[in-house]
N, C-alpha and C positions, 0 to 999 in steps of 0.2 A: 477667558481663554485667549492666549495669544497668536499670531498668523503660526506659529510655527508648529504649537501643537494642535492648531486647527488643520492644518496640513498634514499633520502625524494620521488624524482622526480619519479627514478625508479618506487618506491610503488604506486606514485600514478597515473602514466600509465597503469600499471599491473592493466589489467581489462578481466574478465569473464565472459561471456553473454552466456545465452541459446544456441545462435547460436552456439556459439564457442564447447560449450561442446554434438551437435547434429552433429557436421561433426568431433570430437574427436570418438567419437562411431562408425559410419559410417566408418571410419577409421581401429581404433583397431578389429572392426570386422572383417576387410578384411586382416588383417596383421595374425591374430592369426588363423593359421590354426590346431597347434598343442599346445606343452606344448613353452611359450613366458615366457621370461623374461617382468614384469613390466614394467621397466627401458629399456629396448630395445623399447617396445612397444611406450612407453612418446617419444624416440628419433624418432622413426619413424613418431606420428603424427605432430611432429614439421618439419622433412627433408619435411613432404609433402606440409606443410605452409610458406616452404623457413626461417624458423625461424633457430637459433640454439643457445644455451647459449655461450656469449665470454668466452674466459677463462680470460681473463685481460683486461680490461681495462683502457690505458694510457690518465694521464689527463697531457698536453702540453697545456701552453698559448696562443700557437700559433696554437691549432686547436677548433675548438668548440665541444665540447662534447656532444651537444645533439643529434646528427644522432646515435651515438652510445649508448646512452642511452636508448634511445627510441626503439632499436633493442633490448636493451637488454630485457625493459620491453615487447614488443612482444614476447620475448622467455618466459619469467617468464610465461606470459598469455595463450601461449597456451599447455605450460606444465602443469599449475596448471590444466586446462580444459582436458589435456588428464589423469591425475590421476582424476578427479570427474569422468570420463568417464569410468574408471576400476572399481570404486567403483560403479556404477550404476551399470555396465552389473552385475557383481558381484551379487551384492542383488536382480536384478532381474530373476537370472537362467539362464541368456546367458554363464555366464565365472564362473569358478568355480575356488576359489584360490586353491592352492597346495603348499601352505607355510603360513611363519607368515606373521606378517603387516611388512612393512618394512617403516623409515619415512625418505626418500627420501628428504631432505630440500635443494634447491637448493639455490648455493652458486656463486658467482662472486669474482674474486683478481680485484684487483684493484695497480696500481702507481703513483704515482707523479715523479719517478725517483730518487729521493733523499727519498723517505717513500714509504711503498710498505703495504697493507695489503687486509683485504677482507671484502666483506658483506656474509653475512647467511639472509637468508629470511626466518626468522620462522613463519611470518605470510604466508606464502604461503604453509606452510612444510604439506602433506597431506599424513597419514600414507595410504598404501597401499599393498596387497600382492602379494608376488615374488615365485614363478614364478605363473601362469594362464594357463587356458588351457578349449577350448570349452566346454561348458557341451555337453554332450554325446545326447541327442534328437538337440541339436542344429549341431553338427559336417554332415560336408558335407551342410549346410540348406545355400539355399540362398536367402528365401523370409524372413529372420527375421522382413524387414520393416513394415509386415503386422503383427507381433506381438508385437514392440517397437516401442511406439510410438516415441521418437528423430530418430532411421532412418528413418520410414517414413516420416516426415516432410523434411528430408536432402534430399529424392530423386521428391522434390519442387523442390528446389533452388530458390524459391522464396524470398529472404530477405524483401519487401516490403508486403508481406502479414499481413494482419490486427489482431490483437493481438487476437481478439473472434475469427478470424476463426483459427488461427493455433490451439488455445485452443478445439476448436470441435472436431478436425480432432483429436487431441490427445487423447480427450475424445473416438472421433469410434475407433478407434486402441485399446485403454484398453478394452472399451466394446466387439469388435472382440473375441479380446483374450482370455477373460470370456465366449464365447459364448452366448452371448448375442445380439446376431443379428439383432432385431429389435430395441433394443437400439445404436444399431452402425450405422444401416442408417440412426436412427432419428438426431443423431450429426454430418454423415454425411451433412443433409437435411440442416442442420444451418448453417454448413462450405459454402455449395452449394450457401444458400439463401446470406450470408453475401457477398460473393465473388462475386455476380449479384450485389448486391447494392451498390456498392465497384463500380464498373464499372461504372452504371448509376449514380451515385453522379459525377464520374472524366469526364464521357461526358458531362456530361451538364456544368460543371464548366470548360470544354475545350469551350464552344460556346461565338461566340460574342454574343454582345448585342442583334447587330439588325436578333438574328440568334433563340433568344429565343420563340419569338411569336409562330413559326413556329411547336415548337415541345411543346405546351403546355400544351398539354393532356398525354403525358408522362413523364411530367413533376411533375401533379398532380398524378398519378399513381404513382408513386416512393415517393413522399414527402406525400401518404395517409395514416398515420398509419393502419387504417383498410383496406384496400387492400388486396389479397391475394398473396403469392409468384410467382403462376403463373400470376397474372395479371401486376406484379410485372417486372418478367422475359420478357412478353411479351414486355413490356416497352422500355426495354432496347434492346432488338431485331429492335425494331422502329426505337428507336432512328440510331442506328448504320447504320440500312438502308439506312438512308438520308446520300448516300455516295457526295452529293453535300457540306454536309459537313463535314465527317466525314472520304473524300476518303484518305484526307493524314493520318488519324493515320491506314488508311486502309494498306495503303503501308508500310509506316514505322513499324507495325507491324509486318507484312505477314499475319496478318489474313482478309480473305472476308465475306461477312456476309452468305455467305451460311454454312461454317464451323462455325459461331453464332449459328445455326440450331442443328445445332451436337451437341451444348455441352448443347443445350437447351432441347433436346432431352435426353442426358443422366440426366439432373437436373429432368426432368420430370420423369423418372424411380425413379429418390432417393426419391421425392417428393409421388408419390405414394408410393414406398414403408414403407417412416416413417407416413404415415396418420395413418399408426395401433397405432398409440397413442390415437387417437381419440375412444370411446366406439363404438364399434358396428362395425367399418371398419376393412375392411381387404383388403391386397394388393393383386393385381391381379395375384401375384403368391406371395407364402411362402418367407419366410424372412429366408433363410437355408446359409449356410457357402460359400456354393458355388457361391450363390446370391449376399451376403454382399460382399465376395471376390474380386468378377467381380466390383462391384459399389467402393473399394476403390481401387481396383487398374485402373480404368475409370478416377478418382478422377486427378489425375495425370498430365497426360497430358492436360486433358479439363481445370483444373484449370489454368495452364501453359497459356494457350489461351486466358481469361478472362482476367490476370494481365499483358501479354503481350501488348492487345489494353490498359488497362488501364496506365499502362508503358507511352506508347504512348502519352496519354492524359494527364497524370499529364505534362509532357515534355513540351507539349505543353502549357499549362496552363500558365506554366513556365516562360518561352519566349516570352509571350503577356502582361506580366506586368513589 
């Protein structure tokens, strides 16, 4: 491979995903306690990804150069992610710059030993400003997740979450933020709803054959369009019951179906509470800050619990075919 199509390779390793730019924030949040260098900041959320840009790059016949490429383009990816991550808190009132832009284009040398020179990654080069420093309502704050929506979603750790409910939960969180509180449970209620059916879809596609008869009627409950949420939810409480089939993603979980109960219980609260969409309802108590507060930080762990047995199930699913 020559520097040039190693430099093709690089670019087209060098990849930036939501994720990546939602634990880049999570990150720089927790790093920047006062006034940061940019540029400190970027190397910080790379040490904490075990990443770090080479400074050279030796190309030998006698070695393969893809382990190192490949490292390299991991560095590229989640620097470029921790500068998107500066320009987001940035424009969103988390971090206030205190300088100009600075365009930070990250560069690699490169040898052959007999020819020596370097790449420049201008498609990566993402101007950004030097130095930052908390905004002032935010300094000392450590609930920011409840006002941005990517930390919230980072204190998941969910990566296998389904692309509508991450999208909900992002939707409660801006709404939150706006005060807009009974539009924040109502996009809680979705996140909630999808995450049940999320579940009941991976149990039932963990059963045998001859295991289906059994649970038929919850079956049809989950696959009724017209159905409603709770009859929905109770569904999948059923199914999970039948621990004659269901004991091993029981264990392999750690979840029992009486902690099902719990989280069925906190659905049932959010459920209630975004019924005020409906003319004429009202939840049985106020949809206030304090309210919405408690349901997305509930949100949390309960959802942790859902993807965990479903974890379980796809696993399984897995392994049988």
């Amino acid at each position: 491979m020559d520097p040039i199509e190693a430099q093709k390779f690089i670019l087209e390793e060098s990849k930036v995903t939501p994720q990546h730019v939602s634990v880049a924030k999570a990150l720089i949040m927790s790093a920047c306690t006062g006034l940061s260098s940019s540029e400190d900041l970027v190397h910080f959320v790379c040490k904490a990804n075990g990443v770090a840009l080479p400074h050279q790059i030796v190309f030998d016949r006698n070695v393969d150069p893809i382990p190192a490429l490949t490292a390299a383009a991991h560095a590229l990816s989640w620097t470029a992610a921790a500068k998107e991550a500066i320009l987001s808190l940035v424009h969103g009132g988390y971090l206030i710059a205190m300088g100009a832009n600075q365009e930070l284009t990250p560069s690699i040398q490169w040898t052959t030993g007999g020819q020596s020179s370097g790449w420049r990654f201008e498609e990566l080069a993402i101007p950004v400003p030097s130095p930052v420093r908390r905004s002032p309502s935010q300094s000392g704050s450590k609930d920011l997740f409840l006002a941005e929506p990517d930390l919230y979603l980072n204190t998941f750790d969910i990566p296998s979450m389904h692309a509508d409910v991450a999208s909900a939960l992002r939707e409660a969180v801006l709404c939150f933020r706006h005060e807009l509180f009974s539009a924040a449970v109502a996009m809680l209620g979705k996140a909630s709803e999808g995450a049940w059916l999320e579940l009941g879809g991976s149990l039932l596609k963990s059963l045998k054959p001859d295991q289906r008869s059994a649970v038929k009627k919850q079956q049809e409950d989950l696959e009724n369009p017209m159905a409603g949420t709770l009859k929905k939810i109770t569904a999948v409480q059923a199914l999970f019951r039948r621990q004659d089939f269901f004991g091993d993603l029981s264990d392999q979980s750690g979840v029992k179906p009486n902690e099902l109960q719990i989280v069925a219980t906190w659905s049932d609260s959010v459920r209630d509470s975004r019924n005020v969409v409906h003319f004429g309802v009202s939840p049985a108590t106020p949809n206030t800050y304090e309210k919405a507060a408690v349901l997305l930080l509930a949100a949390v762990p309960y959802l942790r619990i859902l993807y965990r047995i479903k974890a379980a199930a796809d696993a399984a699913s897995e392994s049988s075919t």
